[in-house]
N, C-alpha and C positions, 0 to 999 in steps of 0.2 A: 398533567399531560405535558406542560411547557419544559418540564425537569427532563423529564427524556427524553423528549426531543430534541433540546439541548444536549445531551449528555452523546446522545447518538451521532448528532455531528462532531462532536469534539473528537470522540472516538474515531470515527472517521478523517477528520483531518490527520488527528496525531498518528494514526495508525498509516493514510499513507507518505504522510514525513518521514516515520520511522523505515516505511518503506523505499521509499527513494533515497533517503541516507544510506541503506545497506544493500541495494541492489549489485548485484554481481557486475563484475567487468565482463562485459560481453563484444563480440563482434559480429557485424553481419553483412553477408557478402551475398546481394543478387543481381545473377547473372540472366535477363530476361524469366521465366517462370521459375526459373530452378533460385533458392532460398539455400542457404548457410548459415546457422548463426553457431558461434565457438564462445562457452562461458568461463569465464575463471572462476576459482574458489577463495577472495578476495573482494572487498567491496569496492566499486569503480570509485574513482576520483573524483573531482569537481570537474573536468574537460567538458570541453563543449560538445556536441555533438547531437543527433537522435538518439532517442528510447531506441532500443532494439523490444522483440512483440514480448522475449522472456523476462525483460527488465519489465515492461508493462505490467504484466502476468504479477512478476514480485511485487512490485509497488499494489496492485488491486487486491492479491490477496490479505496483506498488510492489512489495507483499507477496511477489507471487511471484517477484519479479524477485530479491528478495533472498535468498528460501529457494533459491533456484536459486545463488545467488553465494555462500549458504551452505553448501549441501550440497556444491558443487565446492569450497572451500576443506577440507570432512569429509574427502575425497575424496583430496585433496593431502597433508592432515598424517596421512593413517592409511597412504598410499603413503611414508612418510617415516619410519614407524617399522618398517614390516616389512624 
């Protein structure tokens, strides 16, 4: 059980690294309740700045995409030792 739970967070790490390294150049512009955000089709820079919510959104889905390709790799190597 300790293998994939392991393997689940690793997934998770690397998946949302992978997603923060590729997250879109985005902008976001709010004006009291009213929200703008404008995405590019290029991956943002290293610039300083805030997450805008769809760079969040990218980065998480990332995340889970990985704990999911982590946990079934848990999955595989503990079906490999019994």
């Amino acid at each position: 059980m300790n293998t994939r739970i392991g393997l689940l967070l690793v997934g998770l790490l690397v998946g949302g690294l992978v997603g923060y390294l590729t997250r879109p150049q985005a902008a976001e512009i709010r004006i009291g309740d009213f929200s703008l955000e404008v995405q590019g089709d290029k991956p943002a820079g290293t610039g300083g700045g805030s997450l805008t919510t769809g760079q969040m959104q990218h980065i998480g889905i990332f995340g889970v995409i990985g704990a999911a390709l982590g946990l079934g790799a848990g999955f595989v190597a503990g079906r490999g030792r019994a």
